[in-house]
Every structure is written in structure tokens, then in C-alpha cells.
C-alpha positions in Angstrom: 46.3 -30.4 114.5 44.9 -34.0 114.6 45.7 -37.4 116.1 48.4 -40.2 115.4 45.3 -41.7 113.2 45.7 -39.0 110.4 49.7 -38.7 109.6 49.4 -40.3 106.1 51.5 -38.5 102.9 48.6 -37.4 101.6 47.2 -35.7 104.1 50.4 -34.1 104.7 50.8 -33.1 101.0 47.2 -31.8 101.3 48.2 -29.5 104.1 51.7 -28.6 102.2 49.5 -27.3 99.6 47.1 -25.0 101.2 50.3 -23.4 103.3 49.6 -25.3 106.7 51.9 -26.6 109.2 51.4 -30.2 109.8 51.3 -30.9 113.8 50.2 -34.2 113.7 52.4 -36.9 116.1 53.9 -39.8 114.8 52.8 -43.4 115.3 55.5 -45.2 117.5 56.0 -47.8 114.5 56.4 -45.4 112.0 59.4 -43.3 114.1 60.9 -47.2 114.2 60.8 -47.3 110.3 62.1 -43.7 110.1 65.0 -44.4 112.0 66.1 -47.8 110.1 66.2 -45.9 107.0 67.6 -42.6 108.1 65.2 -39.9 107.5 64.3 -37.0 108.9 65.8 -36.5 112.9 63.1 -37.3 116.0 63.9 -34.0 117.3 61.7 -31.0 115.0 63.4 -28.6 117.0 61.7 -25.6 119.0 59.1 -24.4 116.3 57.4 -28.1 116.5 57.9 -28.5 120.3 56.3 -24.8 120.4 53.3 -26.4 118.3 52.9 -29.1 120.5 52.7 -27.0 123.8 49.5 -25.6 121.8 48.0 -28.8 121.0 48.7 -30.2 125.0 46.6 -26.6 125.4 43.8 -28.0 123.2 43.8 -31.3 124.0 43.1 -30.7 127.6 40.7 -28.1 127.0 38.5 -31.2 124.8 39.1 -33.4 127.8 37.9 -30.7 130.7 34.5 -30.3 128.6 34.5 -34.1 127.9 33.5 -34.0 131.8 30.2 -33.1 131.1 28.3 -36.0 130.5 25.8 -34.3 127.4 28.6 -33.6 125.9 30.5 -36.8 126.2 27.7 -38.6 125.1 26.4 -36.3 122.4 23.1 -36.8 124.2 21.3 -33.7 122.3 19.1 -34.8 119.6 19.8 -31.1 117.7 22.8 -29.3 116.9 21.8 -25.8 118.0 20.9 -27.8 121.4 24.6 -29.2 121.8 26.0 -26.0 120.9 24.2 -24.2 123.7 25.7 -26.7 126.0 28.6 -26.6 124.9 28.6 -22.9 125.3 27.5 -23.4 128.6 30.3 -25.8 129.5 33.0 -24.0 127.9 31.7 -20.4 130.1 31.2 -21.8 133.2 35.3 -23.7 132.5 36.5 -21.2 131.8 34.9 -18.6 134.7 36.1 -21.3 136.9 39.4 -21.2 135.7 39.6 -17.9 136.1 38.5 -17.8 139.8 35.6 -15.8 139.1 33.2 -18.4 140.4 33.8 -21.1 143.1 33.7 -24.6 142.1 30.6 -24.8 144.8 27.8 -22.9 142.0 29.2 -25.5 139.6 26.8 -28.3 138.7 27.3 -32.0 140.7 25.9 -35.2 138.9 23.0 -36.1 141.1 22.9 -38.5 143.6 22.2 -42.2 142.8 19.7 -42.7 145.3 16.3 -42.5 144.8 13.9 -39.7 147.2 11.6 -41.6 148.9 
């Protein structure tokens, strides 16, 4: 899977190659070319729109642990640090998703203002 910046020939011939299905979506511009010259249909049919329901899956799984800020911001100076929290993020997401712990133990940003 990648984004609409990675849908070049070669990297779909690389893919071809080593066996994998390409599920990369189409820049609108290039599904306005396709369609002047008669290529390929829009529609890729169930297999693609299957493949697709994945990536949504993915995709909002990278934007629920984008909501932690160290993460967002790569703030970690070492690896091993950002994998713990991203560990940490991913557990207590997915504990939370599956009702196992209330939203109330999960962490709030602090408040702005300062303790006197």
C-alpha cells in the first residue's frame, strides 16, 4: 500500500516483479488522462475495492496514533525510545477500542495554565 505520491510505472513494475498487488490510488489528473485515451476502466472491481477497505483500516489506525503528540512529532531522540511509545500508544488504542479500559485512565494533554 502507499499514497497517490508513489503510483509511477516503475514502481508498479517493481511490485509486478516480486508478485505484489499494487493498491496504490490514482492521482485525480492521471484518471483524467486515462479516460481520454481509453485505458484501463475506473472501476477495479471487488478484489481492489476489498484492498481498499484494508488500507481505510490502516490508514485510520496511522491517524488514531498520530494523536499522540511524541509520536506526531517524532519527539524521541532514539529509536528504541519511539518504539516503546509507539508500543504504548498502539496498546493502550487498542485496549480502548476494545472496551477493556475507559477512556477516563487514558492520558489528557495537560493543562495550559501554569500552578501557581
Amino acid at each position: 500500500m502507499a499514497d497517490k505520491g508513489y503510483p509511477s510505472r516503475a514502481n508498479r513494475a517493481w511490485l509486478r516483479t516480486r508478485g505484489i498487488a499494487a493498491t496504490i490510488p490514482e492521482r485525480d489528473d492521471q484518471i483524467t488522462h486515462r479516460r481520454k485515451r481509453r485505458g484501463r476502466p475506473i472501476d477495479f472491481g471487488d478484489e481492489q475495492r476489498s484492498r481498499y477497505r484494508g488500507r481505510n483500516v490502516v490508514e485510520r489506525c496511522f491517524n488514531k496514533l498520530k494523536q499522540w503528540r511524541g509520536i506526531a512529532m517524532r519527539s524521541d531522540k532514539l529509536a528504541r525510545n519511539y518504539h516503546a511509545g509507539l508500543c504504548l500508544a498502539s496498546t493502550l488504542h487498542w485496549l480502548s477500542s476494545r472496551a477493556i479500559i475507559s477512556h477516563a485512565v487514558l492520558p489528557r494533554e495537560p493543562s495550559r495554565r501554569a500552578e501557581p
